[in-house]
N, C-alpha and C positions, 0 to 999 in steps of 0.2 A: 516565548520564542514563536516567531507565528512569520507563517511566507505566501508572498503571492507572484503567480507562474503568468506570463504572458505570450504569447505566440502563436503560430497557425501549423500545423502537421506537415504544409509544403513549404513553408514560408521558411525564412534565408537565417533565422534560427531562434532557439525557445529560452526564452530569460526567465530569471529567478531572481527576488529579492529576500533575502531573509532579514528579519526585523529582531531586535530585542537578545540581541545574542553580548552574554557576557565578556568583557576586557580576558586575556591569557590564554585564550581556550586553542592548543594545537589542532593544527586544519591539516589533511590529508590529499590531495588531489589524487594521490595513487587509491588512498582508501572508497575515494567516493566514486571513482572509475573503474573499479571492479564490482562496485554494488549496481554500477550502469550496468555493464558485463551480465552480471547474473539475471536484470532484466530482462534482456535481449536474448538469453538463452530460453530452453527450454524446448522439448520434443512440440512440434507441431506448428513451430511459428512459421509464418510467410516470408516472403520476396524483400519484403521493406530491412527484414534484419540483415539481409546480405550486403546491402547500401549502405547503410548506416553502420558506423562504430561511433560509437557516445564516446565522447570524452570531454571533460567540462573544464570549463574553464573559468579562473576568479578571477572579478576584475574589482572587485573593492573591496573595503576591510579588512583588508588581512595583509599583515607585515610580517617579512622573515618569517610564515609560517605560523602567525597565532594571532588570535581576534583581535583587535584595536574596539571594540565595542561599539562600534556602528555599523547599519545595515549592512552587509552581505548581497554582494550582486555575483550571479552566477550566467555560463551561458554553454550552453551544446548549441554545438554546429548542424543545419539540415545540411548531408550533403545531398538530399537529392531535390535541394534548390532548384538547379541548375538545369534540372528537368522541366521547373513552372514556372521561370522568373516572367514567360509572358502570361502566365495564365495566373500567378496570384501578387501581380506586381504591387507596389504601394499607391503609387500614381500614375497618372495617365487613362489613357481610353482603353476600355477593353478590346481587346483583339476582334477581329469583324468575325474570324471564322472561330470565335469562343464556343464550346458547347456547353450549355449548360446543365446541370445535374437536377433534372424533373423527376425522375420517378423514384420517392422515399423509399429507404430501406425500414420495411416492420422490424423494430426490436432497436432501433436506433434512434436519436435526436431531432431528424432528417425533419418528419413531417411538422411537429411541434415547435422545433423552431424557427422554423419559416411562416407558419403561423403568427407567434410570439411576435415576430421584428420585422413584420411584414416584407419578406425578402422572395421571389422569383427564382432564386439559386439553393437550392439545395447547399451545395459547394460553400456558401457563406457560414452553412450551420455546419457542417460534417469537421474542416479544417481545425475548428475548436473544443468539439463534442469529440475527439479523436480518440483514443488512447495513448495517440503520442508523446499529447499533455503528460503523462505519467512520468516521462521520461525526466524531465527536471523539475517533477516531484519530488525521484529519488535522490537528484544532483543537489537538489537543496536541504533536503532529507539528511545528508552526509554530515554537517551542520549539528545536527542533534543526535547521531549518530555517535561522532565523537564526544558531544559532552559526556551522553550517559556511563558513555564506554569509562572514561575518567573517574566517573562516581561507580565504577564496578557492574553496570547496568549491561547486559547483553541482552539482545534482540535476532530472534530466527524464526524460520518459518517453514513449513514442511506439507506436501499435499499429499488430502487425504482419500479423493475418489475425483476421478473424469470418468464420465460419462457412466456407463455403468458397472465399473470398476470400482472395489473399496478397498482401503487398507484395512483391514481387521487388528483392532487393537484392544486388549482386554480392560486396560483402565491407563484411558490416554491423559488424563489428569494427574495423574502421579508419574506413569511413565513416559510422558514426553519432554519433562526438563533434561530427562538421561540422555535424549539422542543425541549423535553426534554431529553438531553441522559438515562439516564435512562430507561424511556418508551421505548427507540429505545432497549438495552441491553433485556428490560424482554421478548423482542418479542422474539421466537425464530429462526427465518431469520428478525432481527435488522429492524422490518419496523414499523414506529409509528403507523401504524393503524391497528388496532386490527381485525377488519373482512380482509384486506388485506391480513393481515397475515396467517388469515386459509386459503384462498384462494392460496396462494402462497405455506402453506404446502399442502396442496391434490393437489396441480401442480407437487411436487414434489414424490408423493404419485406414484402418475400414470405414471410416469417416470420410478421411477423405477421398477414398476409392468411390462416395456414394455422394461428393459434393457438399455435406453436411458440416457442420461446426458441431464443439462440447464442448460445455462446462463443467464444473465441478466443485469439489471442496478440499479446503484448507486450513491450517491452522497457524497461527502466531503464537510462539514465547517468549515471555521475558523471564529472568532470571537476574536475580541482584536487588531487587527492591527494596527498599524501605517501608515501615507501615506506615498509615494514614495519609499518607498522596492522596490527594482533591477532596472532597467536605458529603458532610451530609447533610448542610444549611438547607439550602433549596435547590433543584432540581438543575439549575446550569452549573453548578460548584460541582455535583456529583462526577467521578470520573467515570461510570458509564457511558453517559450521558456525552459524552467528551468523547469518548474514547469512539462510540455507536455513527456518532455528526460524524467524526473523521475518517471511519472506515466506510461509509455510505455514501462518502465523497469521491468514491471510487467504480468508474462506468464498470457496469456490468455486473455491481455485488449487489446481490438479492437479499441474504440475510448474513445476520449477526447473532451469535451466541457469547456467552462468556461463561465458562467452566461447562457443568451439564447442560444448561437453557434451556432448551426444550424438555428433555428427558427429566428435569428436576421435575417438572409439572405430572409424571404421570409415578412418581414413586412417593412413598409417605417421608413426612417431616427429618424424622427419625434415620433416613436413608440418604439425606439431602445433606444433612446441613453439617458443619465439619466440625467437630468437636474442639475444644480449647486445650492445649497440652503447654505444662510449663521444663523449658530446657534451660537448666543450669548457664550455659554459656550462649544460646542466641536469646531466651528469653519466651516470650508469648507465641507458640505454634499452633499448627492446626494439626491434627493426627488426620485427614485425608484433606483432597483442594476439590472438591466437589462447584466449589463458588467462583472455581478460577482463579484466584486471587485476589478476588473483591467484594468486599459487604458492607452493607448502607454506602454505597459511591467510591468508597476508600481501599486504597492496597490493605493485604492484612501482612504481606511482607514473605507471602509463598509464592510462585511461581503465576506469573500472569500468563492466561490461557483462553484465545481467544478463537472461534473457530466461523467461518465465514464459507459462503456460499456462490458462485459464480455463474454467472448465465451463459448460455454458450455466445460465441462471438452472433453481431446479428449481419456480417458479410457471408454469404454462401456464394460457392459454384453454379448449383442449381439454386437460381433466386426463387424468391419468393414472390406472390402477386401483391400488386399496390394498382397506386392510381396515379398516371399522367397530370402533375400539376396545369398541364399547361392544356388538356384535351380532351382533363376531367376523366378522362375512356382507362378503362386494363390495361396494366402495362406489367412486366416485371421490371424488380424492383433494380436498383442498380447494382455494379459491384466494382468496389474498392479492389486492390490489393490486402488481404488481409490472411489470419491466421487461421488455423484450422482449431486449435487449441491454443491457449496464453493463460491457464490457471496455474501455471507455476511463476508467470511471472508477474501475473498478477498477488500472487503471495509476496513477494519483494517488495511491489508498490503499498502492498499492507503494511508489512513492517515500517514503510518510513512512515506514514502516517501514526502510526501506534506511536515512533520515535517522538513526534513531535509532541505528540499531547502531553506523553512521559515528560519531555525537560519543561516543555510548560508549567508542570505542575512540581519540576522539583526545583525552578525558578517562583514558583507563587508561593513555595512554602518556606526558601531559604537562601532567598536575596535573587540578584539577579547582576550585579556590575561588576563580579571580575569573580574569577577562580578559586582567588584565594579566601573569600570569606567565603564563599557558596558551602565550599570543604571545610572550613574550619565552622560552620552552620552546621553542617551534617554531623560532623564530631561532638560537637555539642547537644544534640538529638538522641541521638544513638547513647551517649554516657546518661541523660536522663529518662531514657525507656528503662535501661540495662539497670539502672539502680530500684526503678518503681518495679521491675519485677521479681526482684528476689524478695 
């Protein structure tokens, strides 16, 4: 299952095709318009959220509410077109009194790629290096959201520090499959603990009372897995690997772990690596998830745990200094409309990324044309693990 997003952040609105998606599979419109929702929340975001309400819309593939097994075209509405149909039109001559967008923002796409595509306009790179893009990442996202859901697979995600704020948690590898999504949604920057969470909003409080943006950290769960999803053949089979591309395809994430990550490097073998425990009725366990859920490339069939790093937004109040494309001379740099904080919602844009990679590989391992064998694939998996391990 694999998707590509087209559109501009002011432009008249953002498509999605989804490709490779199996015959049966129930589709949701309500379900994938609350995963917009939960994008669009979160303490610290900007002006753009007050304009915009996502809501998407299918225009292919899909009868009476379940896949016909060919591509999937999706679409969200810009409503604030309507603001730049002269200034980001399709055709025609540009407006005489156009300004254009010379002075790059540090920390953004701006200067590189006007470089890249020899372009004069800032505005031709920002439109697509946006965040906005994200927006039906999710919408196509939903897509893979439901299949997994149908194979028992659930996907959450929960933040772990903005700015310099932390959640303190004692062993978030065993203890984060227990939290409750829920609790995570009522928080408003998505963190299960409730005085963190003020803390985290008055971080953002004083941020922007200083003009400043923050970033932060987060984590993704999955829960419901199967063991040996994607390979340890060679290095592009590996679901790391996989899993690393698709969360990195994501503006503004600096880093990826998966289970300890970092922290595994500075403790001994012995402290690291998760022991093998056999259970009468699931079979082959781990007695701790220290690896996340993943060894040599492969699910092990515990709790996947993935924990990601966010840079702060690179729009600020008070800019930052650059250089006038056009004068060569000092200039400050420009400023968008933009957020003060968005690492809660950039946790949602993770989960659908994770989503996708998940059904790709539960489509590489057990068909791919319709519901009904997929399922009855999995049944047949699971009856020959469950008998090799008694």
């Amino acid at each position: 299952m694999q998707y590509i997003t087209a559109g501009e952040s002011h432009g008249p609105f953002l498509t999605g095709i989804v490709s490779d998606v199996p015959a049966g599979l129930s589709i949701s419109e309500k379900n994938i318009n609350s995963d917009l929702s939960r994008r669009q929340s979160g303490y610290g975001r900007g002006g753009r959220q007050a304009i915009e309400k996502d809501m998407v819309r299918i225009v292919s593939g899909v009868r009476f509410g379940k896949t016909l097994g060919t591509p999937i075209a999706l679409q969200i509405e810009n409503r604030d077109w309507k603001n730049w149909t002269d200034r980001m039109a399709v055709f025609g001559d540009a407006p005489k009194d156009l300004v254009r967008e010379v002075t790059p923002r540090p920390g953004h796409a701006d200067l590189v790629g006007i470089l890249k595509n020899d372009m004069d306009d800032c505005r031709n790179i920002l439109e697509r290096a946006s965040a906005r893009e994200t927006a039906i990442r999710v919408a196509c996202a939903g897509i893979a959201r439901e299949f997994l859901a149908e194979l028992g697979v659930e996907i959450f995600s929960y933040v772990t520090s903005i700015g310099k704020v932390t959640f303190e948690e004692d062993d978030p590898m065993m203890v984060a499959p227990d939290y409750r999504p829920l609790d995570i949604e009522m928080s408003e920057v998505r963190c299960p603990d409730e005085a963190t969470s003020e803390k985290m909003i008055a971080e953002i409080d004083e941020a922007k009372e200083k003009g400043e943006s923050l970033g932060g950290t987060f984590r993704v769960v999955v829960t419901g897995l199967i063991p040996t999803l994607g390979g340890f053949e060679t290095g592009s089979t590996r679901l790391t690997s996989r899993l690393g591309a698709a969360l990195f395809s994501i503006p503004a994430i600096k880093g990826v772990e998966f289970g300890l990550g970092f922290e595994a490097a500075r403790r001994s073998g012995s402290c690291v690596h998760d022991e093998i425990i056999l259970d009468e009725k699931r079979g082959f366990l781990r007695s701790s998830n220290n690896a996340g859920g993943l060894e040599g490339g492969m699910t092990t069939g515990m709790p996947l745990i993935a924990s990601l790093a966010m840079k702060p937004i690179p729009t600020l109040t008070t800019p930052l200094n650059t250089v006038n494309i056009d004068t060569l001379e000092s200039a400050k740099a420009s400023k968008e409309r933009s957020d003060v904080c968005a690492v809660p919602a950039a946790a949602v844009v993770a989960e659908s990324e994770v989503a996708f990679v998940l059904a790709e590989a539960y489509m590489n391992k057990f068909g791919a044309d319709n519901m009904t064998d997929i399922k009855q694939n999995i049944e047949t998996f699971k009856q020959r693990i469950k008998t090799m391990s008694r």
